[in-house]
C-alpha positions as CSV (number, residue, x, y, z in Angstrom):
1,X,10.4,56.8,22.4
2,X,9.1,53.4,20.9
3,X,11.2,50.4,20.3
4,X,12.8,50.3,16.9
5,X,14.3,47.2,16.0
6,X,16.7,47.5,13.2
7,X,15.5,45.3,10.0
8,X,17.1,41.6,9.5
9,X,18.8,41.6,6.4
10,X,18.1,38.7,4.5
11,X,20.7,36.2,3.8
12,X,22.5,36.0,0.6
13,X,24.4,33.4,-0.4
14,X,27.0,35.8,-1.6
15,X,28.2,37.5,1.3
16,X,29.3,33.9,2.9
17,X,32.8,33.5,3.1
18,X,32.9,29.4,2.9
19,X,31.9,30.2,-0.7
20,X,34.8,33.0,-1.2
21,X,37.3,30.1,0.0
22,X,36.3,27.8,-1.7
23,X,36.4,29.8,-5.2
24,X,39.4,30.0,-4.8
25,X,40.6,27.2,-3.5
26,X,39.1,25.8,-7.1
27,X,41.0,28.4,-9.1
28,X,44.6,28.1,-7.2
29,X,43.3,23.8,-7.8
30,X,43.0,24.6,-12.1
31,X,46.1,26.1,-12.0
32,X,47.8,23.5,-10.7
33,X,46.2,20.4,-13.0
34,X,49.0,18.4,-14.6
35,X,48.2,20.0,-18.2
36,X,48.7,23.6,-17.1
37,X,51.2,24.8,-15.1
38,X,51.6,21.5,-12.6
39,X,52.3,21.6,-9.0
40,X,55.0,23.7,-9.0
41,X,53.3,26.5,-9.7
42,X,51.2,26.5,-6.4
43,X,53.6,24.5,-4.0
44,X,55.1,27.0,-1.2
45,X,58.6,28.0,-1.1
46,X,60.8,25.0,0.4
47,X,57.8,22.5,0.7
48,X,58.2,19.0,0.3
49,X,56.9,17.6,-2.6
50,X,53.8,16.1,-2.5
51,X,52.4,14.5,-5.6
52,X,48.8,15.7,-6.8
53,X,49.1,18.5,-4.7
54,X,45.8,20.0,-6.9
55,X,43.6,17.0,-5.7
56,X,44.3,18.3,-2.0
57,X,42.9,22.0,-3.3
58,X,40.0,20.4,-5.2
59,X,39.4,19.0,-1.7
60,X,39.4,21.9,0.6
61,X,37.2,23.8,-2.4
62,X,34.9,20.5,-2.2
63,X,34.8,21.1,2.0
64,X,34.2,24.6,2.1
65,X,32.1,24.6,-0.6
66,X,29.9,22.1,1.3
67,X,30.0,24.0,5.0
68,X,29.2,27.1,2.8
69,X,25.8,25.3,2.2
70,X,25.2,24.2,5.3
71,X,25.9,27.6,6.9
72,X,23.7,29.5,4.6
73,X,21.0,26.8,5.4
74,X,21.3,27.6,8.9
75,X,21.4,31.5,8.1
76,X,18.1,31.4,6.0
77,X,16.4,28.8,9.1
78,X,17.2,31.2,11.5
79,X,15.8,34.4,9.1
80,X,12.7,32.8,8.5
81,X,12.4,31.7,12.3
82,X,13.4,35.1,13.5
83,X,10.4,36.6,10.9
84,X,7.8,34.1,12.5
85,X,8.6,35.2,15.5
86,X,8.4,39.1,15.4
87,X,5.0,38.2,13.3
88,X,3.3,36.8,16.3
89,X,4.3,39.6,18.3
């Protein structure tokens, strides 16, 4: 019996979890600008209070959001790599 490689799936963008995280991070950060429902509506049960508590999820979205990119980077590098490769063989 031959060798059958199973065939790379090619990356997609939407399937990356940094992105997930980060969408919502952004929407839980909306609904907690001072013109909607303020910080109280996404501060935790008995936590202190921390002013502009939105601007910290607007953060995190901004991080993930960023390592999303840089992951899927990698991803599609090492697809295109991994193709090269297995056309040379």
């Amino acid at each position: 019996m031959a060798d059958q490689e199973k065939a790379l799936p090619i990356p997609a963008a939407w399937k990356n979890s940094y992105f997930w995280i980060a969408a919502i991070l952004l929407v839980v950060g909306i609904i907690g600008l001072p013109f909607l429902f303020k910080d109280e509506a996404i501060r935790d049960p008995g936590q202190a209070d921390e002013p502009r508590l939105w601007l910290i999820y607007f953060a995190g979205a901004l991080i993930m959001f960023v390592g999303g990119v840089l992951s899927h980077k990698q991803t599609v590098q090492a697809y295109q790599e991994a193709l090269e490769a297995k056309g040379k063989e």
